[in-house]
C-alpha positions as CSV (number, residue, x, y, z in Angstrom):
1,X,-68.3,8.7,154.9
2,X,-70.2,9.3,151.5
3,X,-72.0,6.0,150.0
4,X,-69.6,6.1,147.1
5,X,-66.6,5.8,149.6
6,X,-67.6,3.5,152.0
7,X,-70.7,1.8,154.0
8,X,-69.5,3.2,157.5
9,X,-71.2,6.6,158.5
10,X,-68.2,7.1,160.9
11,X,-65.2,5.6,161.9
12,X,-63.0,5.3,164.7
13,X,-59.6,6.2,165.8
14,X,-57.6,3.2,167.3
15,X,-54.1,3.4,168.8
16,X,-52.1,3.3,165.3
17,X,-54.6,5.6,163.4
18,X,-56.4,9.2,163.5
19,X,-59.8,9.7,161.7
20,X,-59.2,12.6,159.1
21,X,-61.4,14.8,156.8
22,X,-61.2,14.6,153.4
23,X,-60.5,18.6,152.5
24,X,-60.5,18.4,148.5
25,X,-60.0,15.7,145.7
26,X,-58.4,16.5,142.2
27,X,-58.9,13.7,139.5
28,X,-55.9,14.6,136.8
29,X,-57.6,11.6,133.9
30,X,-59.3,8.4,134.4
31,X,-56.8,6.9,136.0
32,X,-54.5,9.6,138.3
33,X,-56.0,11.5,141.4
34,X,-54.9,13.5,144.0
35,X,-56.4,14.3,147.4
36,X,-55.9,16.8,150.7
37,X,-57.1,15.8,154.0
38,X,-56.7,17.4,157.6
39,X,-53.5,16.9,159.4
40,X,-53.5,16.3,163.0
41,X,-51.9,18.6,165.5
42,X,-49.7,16.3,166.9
43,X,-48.6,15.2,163.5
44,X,-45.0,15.3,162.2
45,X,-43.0,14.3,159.7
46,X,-39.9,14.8,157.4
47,X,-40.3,15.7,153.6
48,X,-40.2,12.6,151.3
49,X,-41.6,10.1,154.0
50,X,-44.4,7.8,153.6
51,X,-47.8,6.8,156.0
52,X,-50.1,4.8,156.2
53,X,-53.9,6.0,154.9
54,X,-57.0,4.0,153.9
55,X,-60.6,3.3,154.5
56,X,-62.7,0.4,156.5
57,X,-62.5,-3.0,154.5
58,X,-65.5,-5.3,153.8
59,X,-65.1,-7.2,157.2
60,X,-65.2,-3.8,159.1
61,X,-61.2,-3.4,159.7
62,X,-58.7,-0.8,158.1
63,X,-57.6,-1.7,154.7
64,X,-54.3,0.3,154.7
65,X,-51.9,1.0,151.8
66,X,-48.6,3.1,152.5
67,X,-48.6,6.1,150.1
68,X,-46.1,9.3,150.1
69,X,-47.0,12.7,151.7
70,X,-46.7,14.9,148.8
71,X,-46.8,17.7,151.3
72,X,-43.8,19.5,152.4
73,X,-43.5,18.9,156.3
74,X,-44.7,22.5,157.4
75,X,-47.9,22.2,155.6
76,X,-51.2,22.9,157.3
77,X,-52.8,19.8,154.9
78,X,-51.7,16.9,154.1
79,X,-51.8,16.1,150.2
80,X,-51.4,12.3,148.8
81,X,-51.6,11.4,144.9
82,X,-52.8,8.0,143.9
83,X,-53.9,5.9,140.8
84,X,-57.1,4.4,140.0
85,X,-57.2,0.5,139.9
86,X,-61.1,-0.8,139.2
87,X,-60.5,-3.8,141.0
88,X,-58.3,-2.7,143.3
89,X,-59.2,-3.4,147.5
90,X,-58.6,0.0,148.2
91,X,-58.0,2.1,145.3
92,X,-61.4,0.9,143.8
93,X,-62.9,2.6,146.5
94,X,-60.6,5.7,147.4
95,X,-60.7,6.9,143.7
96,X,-64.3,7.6,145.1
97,X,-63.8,10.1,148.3
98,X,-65.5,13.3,148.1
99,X,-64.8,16.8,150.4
100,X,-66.5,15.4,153.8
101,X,-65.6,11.9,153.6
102,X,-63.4,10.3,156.5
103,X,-60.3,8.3,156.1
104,X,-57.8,6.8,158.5
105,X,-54.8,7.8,158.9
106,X,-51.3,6.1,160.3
107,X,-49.7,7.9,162.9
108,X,-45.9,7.0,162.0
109,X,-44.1,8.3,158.9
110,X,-41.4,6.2,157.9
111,X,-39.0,6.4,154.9
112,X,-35.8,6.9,153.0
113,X,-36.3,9.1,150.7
114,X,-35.6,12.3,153.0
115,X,-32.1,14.5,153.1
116,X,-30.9,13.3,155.8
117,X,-30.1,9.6,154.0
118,X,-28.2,11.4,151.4
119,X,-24.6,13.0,152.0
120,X,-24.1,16.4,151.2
121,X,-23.5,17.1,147.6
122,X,-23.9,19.7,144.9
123,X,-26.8,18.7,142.6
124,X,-29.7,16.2,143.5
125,X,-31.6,14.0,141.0
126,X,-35.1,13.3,141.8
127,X,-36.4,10.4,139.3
128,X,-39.7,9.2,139.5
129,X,-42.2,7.1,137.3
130,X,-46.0,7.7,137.8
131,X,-47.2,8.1,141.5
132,X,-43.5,8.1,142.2
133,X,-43.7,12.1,141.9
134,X,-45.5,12.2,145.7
135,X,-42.7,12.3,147.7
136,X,-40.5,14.5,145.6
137,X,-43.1,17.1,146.1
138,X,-42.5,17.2,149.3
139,X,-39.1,17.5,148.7
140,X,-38.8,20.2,146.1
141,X,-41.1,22.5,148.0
142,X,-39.1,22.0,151.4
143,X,-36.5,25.5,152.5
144,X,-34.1,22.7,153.5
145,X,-33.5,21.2,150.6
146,X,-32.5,24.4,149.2
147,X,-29.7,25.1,151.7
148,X,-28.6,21.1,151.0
149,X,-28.1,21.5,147.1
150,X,-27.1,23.9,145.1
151,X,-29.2,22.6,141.9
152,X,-32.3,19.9,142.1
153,X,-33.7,18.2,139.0
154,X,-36.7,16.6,139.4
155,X,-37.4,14.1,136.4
156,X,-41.0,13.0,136.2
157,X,-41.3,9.8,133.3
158,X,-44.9,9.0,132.6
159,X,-46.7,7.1,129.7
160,X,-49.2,9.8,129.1
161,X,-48.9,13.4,128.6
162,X,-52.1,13.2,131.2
163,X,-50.3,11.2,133.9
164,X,-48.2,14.5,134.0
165,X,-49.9,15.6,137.3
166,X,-48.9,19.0,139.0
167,X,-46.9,19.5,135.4
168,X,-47.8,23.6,135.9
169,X,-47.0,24.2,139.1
170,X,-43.7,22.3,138.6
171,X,-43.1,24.2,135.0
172,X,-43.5,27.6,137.0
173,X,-40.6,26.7,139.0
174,X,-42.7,27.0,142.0
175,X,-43.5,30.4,141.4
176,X,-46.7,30.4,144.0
177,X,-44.6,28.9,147.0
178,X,-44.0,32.0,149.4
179,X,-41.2,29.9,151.3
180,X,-39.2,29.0,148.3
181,X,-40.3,30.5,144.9
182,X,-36.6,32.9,145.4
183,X,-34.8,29.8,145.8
184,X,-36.4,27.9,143.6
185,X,-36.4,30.0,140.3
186,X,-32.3,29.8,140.9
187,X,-31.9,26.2,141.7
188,X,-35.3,23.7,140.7
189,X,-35.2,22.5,137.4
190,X,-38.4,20.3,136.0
191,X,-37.5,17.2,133.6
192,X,-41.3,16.1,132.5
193,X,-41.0,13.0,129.7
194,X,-43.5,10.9,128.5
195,X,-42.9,7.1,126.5
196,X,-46.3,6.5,124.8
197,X,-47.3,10.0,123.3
198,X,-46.1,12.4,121.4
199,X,-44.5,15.3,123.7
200,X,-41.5,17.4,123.7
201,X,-39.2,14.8,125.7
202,X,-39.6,11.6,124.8
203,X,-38.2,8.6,126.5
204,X,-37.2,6.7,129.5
205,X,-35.1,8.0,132.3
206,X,-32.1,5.7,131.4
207,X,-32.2,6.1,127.5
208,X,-31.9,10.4,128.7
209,X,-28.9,9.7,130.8
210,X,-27.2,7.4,128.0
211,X,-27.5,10.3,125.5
212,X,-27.7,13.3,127.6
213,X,-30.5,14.8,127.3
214,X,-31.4,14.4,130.9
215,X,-28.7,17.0,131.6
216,X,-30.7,20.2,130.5
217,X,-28.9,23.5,129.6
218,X,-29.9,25.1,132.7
219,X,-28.4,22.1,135.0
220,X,-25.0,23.2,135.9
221,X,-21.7,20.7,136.1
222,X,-20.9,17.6,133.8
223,X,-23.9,15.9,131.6
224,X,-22.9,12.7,133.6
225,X,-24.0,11.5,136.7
226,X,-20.8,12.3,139.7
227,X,-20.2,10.2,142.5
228,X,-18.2,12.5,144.2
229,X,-21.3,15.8,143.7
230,X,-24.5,14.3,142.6
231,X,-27.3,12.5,144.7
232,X,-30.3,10.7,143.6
233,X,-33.2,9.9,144.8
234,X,-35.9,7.2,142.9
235,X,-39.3,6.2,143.4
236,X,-41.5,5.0,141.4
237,X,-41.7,1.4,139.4
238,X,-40.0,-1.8,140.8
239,X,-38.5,-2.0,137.3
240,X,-36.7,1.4,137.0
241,X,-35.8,1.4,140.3
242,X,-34.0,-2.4,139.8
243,X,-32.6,-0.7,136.5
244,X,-30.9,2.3,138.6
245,X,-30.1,0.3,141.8
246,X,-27.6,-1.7,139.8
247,X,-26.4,0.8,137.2
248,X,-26.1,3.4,139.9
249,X,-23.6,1.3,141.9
250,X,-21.5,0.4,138.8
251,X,-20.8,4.0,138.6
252,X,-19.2,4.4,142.0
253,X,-22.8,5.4,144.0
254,X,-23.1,3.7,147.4
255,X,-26.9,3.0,148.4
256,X,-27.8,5.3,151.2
257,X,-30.5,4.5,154.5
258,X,-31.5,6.8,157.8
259,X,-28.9,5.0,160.1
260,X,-26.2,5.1,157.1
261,X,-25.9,8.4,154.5
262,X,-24.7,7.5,151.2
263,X,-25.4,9.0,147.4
264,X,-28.4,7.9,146.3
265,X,-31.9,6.1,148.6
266,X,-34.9,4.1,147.0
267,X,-37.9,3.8,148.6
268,X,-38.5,-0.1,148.5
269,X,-41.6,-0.2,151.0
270,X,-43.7,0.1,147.5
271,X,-43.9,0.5,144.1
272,X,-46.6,2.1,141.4
């Protein structure tokens, strides 16, 4: 592990984690990153889930904090995207990783935001604040989804035009993904809106729905949310994912889980 990451030259597996090589690190502004790291032969996991990644603490044991694979499952990498908190235990410190560095790495993926806690439906709503983009990533670059839905929107509400990470790729429609740029350039549809700068679409998620311009031209069916076609999907901050939880269940959605499908899943195990 570089100085900048860490004290410990090199650190050990233990029964819950793997040891894994930092591959690349992207910083998208002064507080926003992204990072790749090696994935493990053995490791699997479903599109959307979460793990467990972090670096030695200051008494010598893993400091852990869950984060979404933005990776879709078959990928040879595994990428994570994380903000920058000075003072932060671990994000002080993992802001700072450089090509080379080891991290840990969990060895279970857990989560709800996958496919299979959602019934099957005609369009899917991603909506995501901040860091809340990961796991829809993983999600909109997976073939399943893709034989699930017949549209996906994936809405992406930041407070800076810079916090807009992976905003080309996303605008292309995926165009670079050999597995699903065909499927994608018919049914993925890219929503980017920002609340403190001037952009093109301005505004919370919940003030778009209210007036409709969440439901782009493009986006096939009624410019409401559907109980009986739609499913949603949040992550992202505590307070638009209270916000939705309620107002989602007013309309007629029923909360969704791994052992119980329903119409829309938060992931509650963290928040930006």
């Amino acid at each position: 592990m570089s100085d900048s990451a860490a004290d410990t030259a090199t650190l050990t597996p233990t029964g819950a984690l793997t040891v894994e090589e930092v591959l690349s690190v992207h910083h998208w502004n002064d507080h926003l990153f992204s990072f790749k790291i090696t994935r493990p032969s053995t490791f699997r996991f479903r599109s959307g889930e979460f793990i467990m990644i972090g670096l030695p603490g200051d008494n010598g044991k893993p400091l852990l904090r869950a984060y979404s694979i933005a990776s879709p499952a078959y990928a040879e990498e595994l990428e994570f995207l994380s903000i920058k908190v000075p003072d932060g235990p671990l994000t002080s410190r993992l802001q700072k990783i450089q090509p080379g560095d080891q991290i840990y790495l969990g060895r279970k993926p857990v989560g709800t935001l996958v496919a299979d806690a959602l019934r099957p439906g005609k369009r899917l709503f991603l909506f995501s604040t901040g860091t809340g983009l990961a796991p829809f990533l993983s999600l909109a670059r997976d073939p399943d989804i893709y034989e699930r839905f017949e549209q996906i929107l994936l809405v992406h509400s930041v407070r800076r035009v810079s916090d807009l990470a992976f905003r080309t790729e996303l605008e292309s429609q995926l165009a670079d993904d050999p597995l699903i740029a065909d499927e994608a350039l018919l049914q993925f549809h890219y929503l980017p809106t920002v609340t403190r700068e001037d952009f093109h679409t301005q505004g919370r998620i919940g003030t778009m729905i209210e007036d409709g311009r969440l439901f782009i031209p493009q986006l096939r069916g009624p410019a409401k949310l559907d109980p009986e076609n739609d499913r949603i999907m949040l992550c992202g901050s505590m307070a638009m994912i209270r916000e939705f939880e309620h107002s989602l269940e007013a309309m007629g959605f029923e909360e969704g889980s791994n052992n119980k499908p329903g119409d829309f899943v938060i992931e509650r195990a963290f928040v930006d």
